[in-house]
C-alpha positions in Angstrom: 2.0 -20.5 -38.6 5.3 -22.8 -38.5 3.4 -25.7 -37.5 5.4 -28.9 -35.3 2.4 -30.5 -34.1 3.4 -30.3 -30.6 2.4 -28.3 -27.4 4.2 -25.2 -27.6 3.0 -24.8 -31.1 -0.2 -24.9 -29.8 0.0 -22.4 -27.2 1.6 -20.1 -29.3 -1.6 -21.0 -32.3 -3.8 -20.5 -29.5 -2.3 -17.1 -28.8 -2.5 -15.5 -32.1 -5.7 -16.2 -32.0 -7.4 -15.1 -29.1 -5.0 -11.5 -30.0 -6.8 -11.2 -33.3 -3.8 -9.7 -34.9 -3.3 -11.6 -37.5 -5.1 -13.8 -40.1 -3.4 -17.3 -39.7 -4.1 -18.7 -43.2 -2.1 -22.1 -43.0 -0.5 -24.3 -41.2 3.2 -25.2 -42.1 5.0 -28.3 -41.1 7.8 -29.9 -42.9 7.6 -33.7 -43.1 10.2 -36.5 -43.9 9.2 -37.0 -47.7 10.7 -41.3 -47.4 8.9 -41.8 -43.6 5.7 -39.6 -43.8 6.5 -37.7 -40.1 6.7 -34.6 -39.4 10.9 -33.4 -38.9 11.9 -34.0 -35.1 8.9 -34.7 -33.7 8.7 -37.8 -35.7 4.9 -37.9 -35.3 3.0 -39.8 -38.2 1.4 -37.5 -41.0 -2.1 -38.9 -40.3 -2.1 -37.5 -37.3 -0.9 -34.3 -38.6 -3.5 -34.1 -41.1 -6.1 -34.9 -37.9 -4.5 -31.9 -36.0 -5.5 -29.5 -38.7 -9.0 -30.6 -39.6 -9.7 -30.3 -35.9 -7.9 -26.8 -35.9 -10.1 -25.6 -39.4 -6.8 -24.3 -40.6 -5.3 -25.4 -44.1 -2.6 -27.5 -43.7 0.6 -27.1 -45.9 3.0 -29.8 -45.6 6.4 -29.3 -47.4 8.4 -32.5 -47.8 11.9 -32.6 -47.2 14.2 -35.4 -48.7 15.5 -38.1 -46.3 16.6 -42.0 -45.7 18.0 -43.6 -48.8 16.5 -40.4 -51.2 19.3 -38.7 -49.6 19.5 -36.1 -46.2 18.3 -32.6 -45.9 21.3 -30.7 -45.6 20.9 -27.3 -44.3 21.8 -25.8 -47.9 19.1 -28.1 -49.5 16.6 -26.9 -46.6 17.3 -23.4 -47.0 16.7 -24.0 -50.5 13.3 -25.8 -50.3 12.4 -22.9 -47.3 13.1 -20.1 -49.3 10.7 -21.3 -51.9 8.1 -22.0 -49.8 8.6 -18.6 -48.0 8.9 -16.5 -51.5 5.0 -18.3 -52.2 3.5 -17.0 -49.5 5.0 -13.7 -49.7 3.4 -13.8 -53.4 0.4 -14.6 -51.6 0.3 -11.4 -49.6 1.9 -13.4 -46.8 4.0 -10.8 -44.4 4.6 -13.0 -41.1 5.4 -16.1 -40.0 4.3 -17.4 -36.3 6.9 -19.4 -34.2 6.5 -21.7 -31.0 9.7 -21.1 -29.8 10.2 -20.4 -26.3 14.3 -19.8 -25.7 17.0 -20.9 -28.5 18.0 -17.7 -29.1 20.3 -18.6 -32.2 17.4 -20.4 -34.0 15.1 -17.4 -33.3 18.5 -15.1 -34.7 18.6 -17.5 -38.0 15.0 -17.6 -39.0 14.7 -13.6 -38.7 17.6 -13.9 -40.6 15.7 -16.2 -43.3 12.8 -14.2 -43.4 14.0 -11.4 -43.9 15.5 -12.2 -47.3 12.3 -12.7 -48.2 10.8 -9.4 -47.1 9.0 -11.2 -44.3 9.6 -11.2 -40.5 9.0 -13.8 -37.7 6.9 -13.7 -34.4 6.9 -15.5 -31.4 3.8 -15.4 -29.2 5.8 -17.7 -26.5 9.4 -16.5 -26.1 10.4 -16.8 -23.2 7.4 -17.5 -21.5 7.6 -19.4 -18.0 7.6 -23.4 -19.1 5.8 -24.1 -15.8 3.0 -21.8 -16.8 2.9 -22.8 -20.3 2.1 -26.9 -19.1 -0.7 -25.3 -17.0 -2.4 -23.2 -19.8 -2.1 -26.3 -21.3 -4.1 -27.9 -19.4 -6.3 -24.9 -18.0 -6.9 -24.8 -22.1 -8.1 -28.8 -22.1 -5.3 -29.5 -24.5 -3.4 -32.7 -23.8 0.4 -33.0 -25.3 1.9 -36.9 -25.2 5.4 -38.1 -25.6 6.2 -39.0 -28.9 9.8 -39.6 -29.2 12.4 -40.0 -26.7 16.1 -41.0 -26.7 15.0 -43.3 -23.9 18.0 -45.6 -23.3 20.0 -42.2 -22.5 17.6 -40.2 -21.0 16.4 -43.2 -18.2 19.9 -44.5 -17.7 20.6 -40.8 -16.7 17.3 -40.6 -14.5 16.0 -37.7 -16.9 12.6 -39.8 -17.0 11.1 -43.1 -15.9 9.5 -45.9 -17.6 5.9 -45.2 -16.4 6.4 -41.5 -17.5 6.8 -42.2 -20.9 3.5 -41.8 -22.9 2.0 -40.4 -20.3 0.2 -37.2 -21.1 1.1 -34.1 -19.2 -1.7 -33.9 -17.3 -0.5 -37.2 -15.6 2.6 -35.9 -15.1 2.0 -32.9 -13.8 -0.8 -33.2 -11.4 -0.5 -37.7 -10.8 3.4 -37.5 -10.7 4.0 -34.3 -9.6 6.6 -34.0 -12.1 8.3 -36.5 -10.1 9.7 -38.3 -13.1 10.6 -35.3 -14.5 12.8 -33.6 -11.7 15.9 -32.4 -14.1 13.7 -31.0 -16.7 12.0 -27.7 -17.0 8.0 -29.1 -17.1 7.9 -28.9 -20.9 10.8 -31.2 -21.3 13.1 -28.0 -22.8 16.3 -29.6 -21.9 14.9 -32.9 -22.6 15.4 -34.8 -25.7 11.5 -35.6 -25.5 9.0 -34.6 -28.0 5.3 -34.4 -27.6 2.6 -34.2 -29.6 -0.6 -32.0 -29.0 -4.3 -33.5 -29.1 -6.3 -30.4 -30.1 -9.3 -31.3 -28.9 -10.2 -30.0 -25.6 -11.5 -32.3 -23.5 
């Protein structure tokens, strides 16, 4: 399971597992090798780690090169990918699971990726309603938090307010009504935002 720590990863986690489809043997997240967080979300690896001993699913970080070490172009991450996917596929490893809900060009590229490595991609979410992916969320007792925003932009252009930042999404769905939140989808898809995902329940 491609693993970002966040919500829709969790959903989509959560729906291979209740299918029974498929054996999910790891957890995969790339982390920033110089600042210890995992790539976009910028969420610390700690808490990473504390995600998957909560989950019970082995966690299998791979480190990508960054800050004065030098960038992760895309060649040098294709190249660090396509070792990590030719190892699993060594391990019997046919699929990889995806949290992706609508970037249609990412979803085209990884399929792309995986299939050079005789392996394919699926994607318990795509395309999936955001509005009821918050409240399965929730329903589920998970709790996502904002993690990193581009906050300057995104409250000069109204996108969010102060008091909705690091607020969980139950706040600000069912306290704020999404009221802070009224040009974004409800998982902050258009958004900039990021958010981590407490696994768990309450």
């Amino acid at each position: 399971m491609s693993w970002s720590g966040g919500k829709d990863s969790a959903i989509a986690l959560d729906e291979l597992l209740k299918a029974g489809d498929y054996e999910v043997v790891s957890l995969m997240t790339t982390v920033s090798e110089e600042y210890r967080r995992i790539s976009h979300h910028g969420v610390r690896e700690t808490l990473l780690e504390e995600q998957a001993q909560a989950i019970g699913i082995p966690l299998e970080k791979v480190y990508l090169p960054s800050g004065e070490s030098g960038g992760c172009t895309n060649d040098v991450y294709e190249e660090i990918m396509s070792r990590v996917m030719n190892s699993y596929k060594a391990r019997g490893v046919q699929t990889v699971g995806f949290g992706d809900l609508f970037l249609e060009d990412l979803r085209v590229w990884r399929e792309a990726k995986l299939a050079k490595a005789g392996m394919r991609g699926v994607f318990p979410i795509w395309q999936r309603d955001t509005t009821k992916v918050a409240h399965d969320l929730i329903r589920l007792g998970y709790k996502a938090y904002a993690s990193r925003e581009r906050l300057a932009q995104d409250l000069r252009e109204g996108c969010l307010t102060r008091s909705s930042c690091a607020r969980s999404l139950w706040g600000s769905i069912h306290a704020a009504r999404m009221a802070s939140f009224t040009r974004l989808c409800s998982t902050g898809q258009s958004s900039t935002s990021r958010c981590r995902c407490d696994w768990a329940k309450s």
